[in-house]
C-alpha positions as CSV (number, residue, x, y, z in Angstrom):
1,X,0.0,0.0,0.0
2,X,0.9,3.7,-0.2
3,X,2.2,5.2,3.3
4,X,1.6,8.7,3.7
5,X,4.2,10.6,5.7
6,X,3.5,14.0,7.4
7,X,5.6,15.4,9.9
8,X,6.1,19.3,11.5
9,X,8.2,20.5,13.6
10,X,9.9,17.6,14.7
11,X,14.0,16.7,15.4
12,X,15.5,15.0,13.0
13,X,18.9,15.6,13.2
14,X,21.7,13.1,12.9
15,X,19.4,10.4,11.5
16,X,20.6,8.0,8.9
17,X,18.3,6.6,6.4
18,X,19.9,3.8,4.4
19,X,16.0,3.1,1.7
20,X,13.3,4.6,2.2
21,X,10.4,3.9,-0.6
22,X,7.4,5.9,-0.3
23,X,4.8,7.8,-2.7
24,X,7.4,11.1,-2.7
25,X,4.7,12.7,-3.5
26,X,2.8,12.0,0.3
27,X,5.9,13.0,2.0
28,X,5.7,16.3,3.3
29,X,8.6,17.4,5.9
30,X,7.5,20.9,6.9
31,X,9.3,23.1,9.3
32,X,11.8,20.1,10.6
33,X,15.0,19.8,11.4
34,X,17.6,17.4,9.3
35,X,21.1,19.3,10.0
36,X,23.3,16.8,9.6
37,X,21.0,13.9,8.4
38,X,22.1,11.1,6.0
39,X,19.3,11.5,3.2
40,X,21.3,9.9,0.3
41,X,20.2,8.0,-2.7
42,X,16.1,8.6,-1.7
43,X,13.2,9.6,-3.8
44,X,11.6,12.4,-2.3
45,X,10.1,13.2,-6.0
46,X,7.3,15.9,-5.6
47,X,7.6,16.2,-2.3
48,X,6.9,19.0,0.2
49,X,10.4,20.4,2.3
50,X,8.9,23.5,3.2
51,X,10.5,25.6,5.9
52,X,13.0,22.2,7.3
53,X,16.6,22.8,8.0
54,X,19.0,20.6,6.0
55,X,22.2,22.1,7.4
56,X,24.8,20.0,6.4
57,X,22.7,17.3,5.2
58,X,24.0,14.6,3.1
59,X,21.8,14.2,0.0
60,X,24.1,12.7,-2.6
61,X,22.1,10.7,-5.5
62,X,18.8,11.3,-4.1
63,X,16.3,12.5,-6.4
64,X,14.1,15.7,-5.6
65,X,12.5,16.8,-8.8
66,X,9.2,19.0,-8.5
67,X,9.9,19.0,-4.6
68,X,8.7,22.0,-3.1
69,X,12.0,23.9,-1.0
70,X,10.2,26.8,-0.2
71,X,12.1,28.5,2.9
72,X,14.3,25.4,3.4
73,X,17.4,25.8,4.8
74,X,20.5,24.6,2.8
75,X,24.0,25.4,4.6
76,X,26.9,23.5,3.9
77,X,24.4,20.9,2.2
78,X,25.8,18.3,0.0
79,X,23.3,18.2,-3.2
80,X,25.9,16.4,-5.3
81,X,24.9,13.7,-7.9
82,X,21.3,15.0,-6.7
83,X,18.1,15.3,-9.1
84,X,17.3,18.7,-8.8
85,X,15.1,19.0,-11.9
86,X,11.7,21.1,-11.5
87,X,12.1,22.2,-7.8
88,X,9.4,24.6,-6.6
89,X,9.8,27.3,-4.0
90,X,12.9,29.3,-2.6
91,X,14.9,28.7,-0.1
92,X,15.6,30.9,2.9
93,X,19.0,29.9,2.9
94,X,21.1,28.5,0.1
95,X,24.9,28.9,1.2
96,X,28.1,26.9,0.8
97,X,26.4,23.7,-1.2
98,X,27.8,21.5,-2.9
99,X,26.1,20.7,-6.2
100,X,29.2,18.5,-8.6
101,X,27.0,16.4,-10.7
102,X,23.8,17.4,-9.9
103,X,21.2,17.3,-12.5
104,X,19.5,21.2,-13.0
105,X,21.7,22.4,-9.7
106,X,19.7,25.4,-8.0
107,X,21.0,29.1,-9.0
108,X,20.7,31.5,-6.6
Protein backbone atom coordinates (compact mmCIF):
# COMPACT_ATOMS: atom_id res chain seq x y z
CA UNK A 1 0.00 0.00 0.00
CA UNK A 2 0.92 3.74 -0.22
CA UNK A 3 2.22 5.23 3.29
CA UNK A 4 1.60 8.74 3.73
CA UNK A 5 4.18 10.63 5.65
CA UNK A 6 3.49 14.03 7.38
CA UNK A 7 5.56 15.37 9.93
CA UNK A 8 6.13 19.33 11.53
CA UNK A 9 8.15 20.48 13.62
CA UNK A 10 9.93 17.59 14.73
CA UNK A 11 13.95 16.71 15.42
CA UNK A 12 15.51 14.96 12.97
CA UNK A 13 18.89 15.57 13.19
CA UNK A 14 21.70 13.07 12.95
CA UNK A 15 19.40 10.38 11.48
CA UNK A 16 20.56 8.02 8.89
CA UNK A 17 18.31 6.60 6.41
CA UNK A 18 19.86 3.79 4.36
CA UNK A 19 16.04 3.11 1.74
CA UNK A 20 13.27 4.62 2.24
CA UNK A 21 10.38 3.91 -0.60
CA UNK A 22 7.36 5.94 -0.32
CA UNK A 23 4.79 7.81 -2.66
CA UNK A 24 7.36 11.07 -2.74
CA UNK A 25 4.67 12.70 -3.47
CA UNK A 26 2.83 11.98 0.28
CA UNK A 27 5.90 13.03 1.98
CA UNK A 28 5.66 16.31 3.26
CA UNK A 29 8.56 17.44 5.87
CA UNK A 30 7.51 20.87 6.92
CA UNK A 31 9.35 23.11 9.31
CA UNK A 32 11.83 20.09 10.64
CA UNK A 33 14.99 19.79 11.40
CA UNK A 34 17.64 17.37 9.31
CA UNK A 35 21.10 19.33 10.02
CA UNK A 36 23.32 16.82 9.62
CA UNK A 37 21.05 13.94 8.44
CA UNK A 38 22.13 11.10 5.98
CA UNK A 39 19.35 11.49 3.17
CA UNK A 40 21.30 9.87 0.26
CA UNK A 41 20.19 7.95 -2.70
CA UNK A 42 16.10 8.58 -1.66
CA UNK A 43 13.25 9.59 -3.78
CA UNK A 44 11.64 12.41 -2.34
CA UNK A 45 10.08 13.24 -5.99
CA UNK A 46 7.32 15.85 -5.58
CA UNK A 47 7.57 16.18 -2.26
CA UNK A 48 6.93 18.97 0.20
CA UNK A 49 10.45 20.38 2.30
CA UNK A 50 8.85 23.54 3.22
CA UNK A 51 10.48 25.64 5.89
CA UNK A 52 12.98 22.24 7.27
CA UNK A 53 16.65 22.84 7.99
CA UNK A 54 18.99 20.61 6.02
CA UNK A 55 22.24 22.13 7.39
CA UNK A 56 24.82 20.03 6.38
CA UNK A 57 22.71 17.32 5.19
CA UNK A 58 23.96 14.57 3.06
CA UNK A 59 21.85 14.21 0.04
CA UNK A 60 24.06 12.70 -2.59
CA UNK A 61 22.13 10.70 -5.46
CA UNK A 62 18.83 11.31 -4.14
CA UNK A 63 16.26 12.52 -6.41
CA UNK A 64 14.10 15.70 -5.55
CA UNK A 65 12.49 16.83 -8.77
CA UNK A 66 9.24 19.00 -8.49
CA UNK A 67 9.90 19.04 -4.65
CA UNK A 68 8.69 22.03 -3.07
CA UNK A 69 11.96 23.91 -0.96
CA UNK A 70 10.23 26.79 -0.20
CA UNK A 71 12.08 28.52 2.94
CA UNK A 72 14.27 25.38 3.38
CA UNK A 73 17.38 25.83 4.77
CA UNK A 74 20.54 24.56 2.80
CA UNK A 75 24.01 25.44 4.59
CA UNK A 76 26.87 23.50 3.88
CA UNK A 77 24.37 20.89 2.19
CA UNK A 78 25.76 18.27 0.04
CA UNK A 79 23.34 18.21 -3.21
CA UNK A 80 25.93 16.43 -5.29
CA UNK A 81 24.89 13.73 -7.90
CA UNK A 82 21.26 15.01 -6.70
CA UNK A 83 18.06 15.31 -9.06
CA UNK A 84 17.33 18.74 -8.77
CA UNK A 85 15.07 19.04 -11.86
CA UNK A 86 11.74 21.07 -11.49
CA UNK A 87 12.07 22.17 -7.77
CA UNK A 88 9.38 24.64 -6.56
CA UNK A 89 9.81 27.33 -4.02
CA UNK A 90 12.87 29.33 -2.65
CA UNK A 91 14.95 28.71 -0.12
CA UNK A 92 15.55 30.87 2.91
CA UNK A 93 19.01 29.90 2.92
CA UNK A 94 21.10 28.51 0.06
CA UNK A 95 24.93 28.92 1.24
CA UNK A 96 28.08 26.88 0.80
CA UNK A 97 26.37 23.75 -1.20
CA UNK A 98 27.77 21.52 -2.93
CA UNK A 99 26.13 20.68 -6.24
CA UNK A 100 29.19 18.51 -8.58
CA UNK A 101 27.02 16.39 -10.68
CA UNK A 102 23.78 17.45 -9.89
CA UNK A 103 21.18 17.26 -12.52
CA UNK A 104 19.45 21.19 -13.01
CA UNK A 105 21.70 22.37 -9.70
CA UNK A 106 19.74 25.37 -8.04
CA UNK A 107 20.99 29.09 -8.97
CA UNK A 108 20.70 31.48 -6.56
Amino acid sequence: GIISVYSSNLNYAKIASQSLSYASDDIIFSNSDFSNAQISNINLTNSTLTGSNFKESDFTGSNLSGANIQGARFFNTNLNNVNFCGVKGTPFIFKGVSQYGTKCPYKQ
